[in-house]
N, C-alpha and C positions, 0 to 999 in steps of 0.2 A: 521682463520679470515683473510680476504683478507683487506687491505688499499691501496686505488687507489689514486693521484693526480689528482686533477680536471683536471689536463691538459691531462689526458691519457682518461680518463672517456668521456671529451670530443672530442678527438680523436676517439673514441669506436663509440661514439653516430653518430658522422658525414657519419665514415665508414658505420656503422649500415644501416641511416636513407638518406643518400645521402647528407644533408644538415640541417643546424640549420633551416632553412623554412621548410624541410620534418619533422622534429622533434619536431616542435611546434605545425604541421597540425596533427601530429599522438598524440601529447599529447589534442589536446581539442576534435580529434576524440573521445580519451578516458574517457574524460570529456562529453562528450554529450552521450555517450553511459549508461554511469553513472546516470547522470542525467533521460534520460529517463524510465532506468528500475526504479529510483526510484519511478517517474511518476505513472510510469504503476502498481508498488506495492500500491500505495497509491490508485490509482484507482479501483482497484481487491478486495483492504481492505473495500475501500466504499462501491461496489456491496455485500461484503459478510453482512456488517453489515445493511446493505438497505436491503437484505434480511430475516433477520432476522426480522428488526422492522416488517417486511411485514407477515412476519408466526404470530410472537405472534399477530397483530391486530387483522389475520384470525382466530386464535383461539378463543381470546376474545368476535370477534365476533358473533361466533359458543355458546360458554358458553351463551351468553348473549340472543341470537336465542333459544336456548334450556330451557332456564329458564323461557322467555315470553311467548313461546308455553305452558310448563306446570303450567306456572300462579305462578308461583313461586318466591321466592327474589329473587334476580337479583344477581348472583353470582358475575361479573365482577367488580362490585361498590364497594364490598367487599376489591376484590384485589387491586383495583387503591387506596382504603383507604390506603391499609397495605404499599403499595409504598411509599406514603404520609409520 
């Protein structure tokens, strides 16, 4: 286990980053970088789950097409019950 003093750490950072300015620019870089891949998961999550609602509708809607074609109970009504 390594134990640094602030004062060398920041010593480290300046060498590092050129400047306590280069070093705040590279930390909210990393902070927006952060932020937007959260974004973009959150977004990806919505198309995956909008997808989905979109398949079962088209099924539903398929069952409920295939039912009134053969004059039949209405399958679908069934299942939005059992939801319920």
């Amino acid at each position: 286990m390594h134990l640094y003093l602030e004062r060398q750490v920041h010593e480290i950072a300046i060498q590092k980053h050129g400047s306590l300015e280069a070093l705040q620019e590279h930390k909210q870089a990393q902070l927006d970088q952060k932020i937007l891949s959260r974004v973009r998961k959150r977004e990806e999550e919505r198309k995956r789950e909008e997808a989905v609602v979109n398949k079962l509708k088209r099924i539903r809607e398929a069952i409920t097409t295939a039912a009134d074609a053969k004059g039949g109970h209405n399958i679908a009504v069934d299942v939005e019950e059992e939801e319920i």
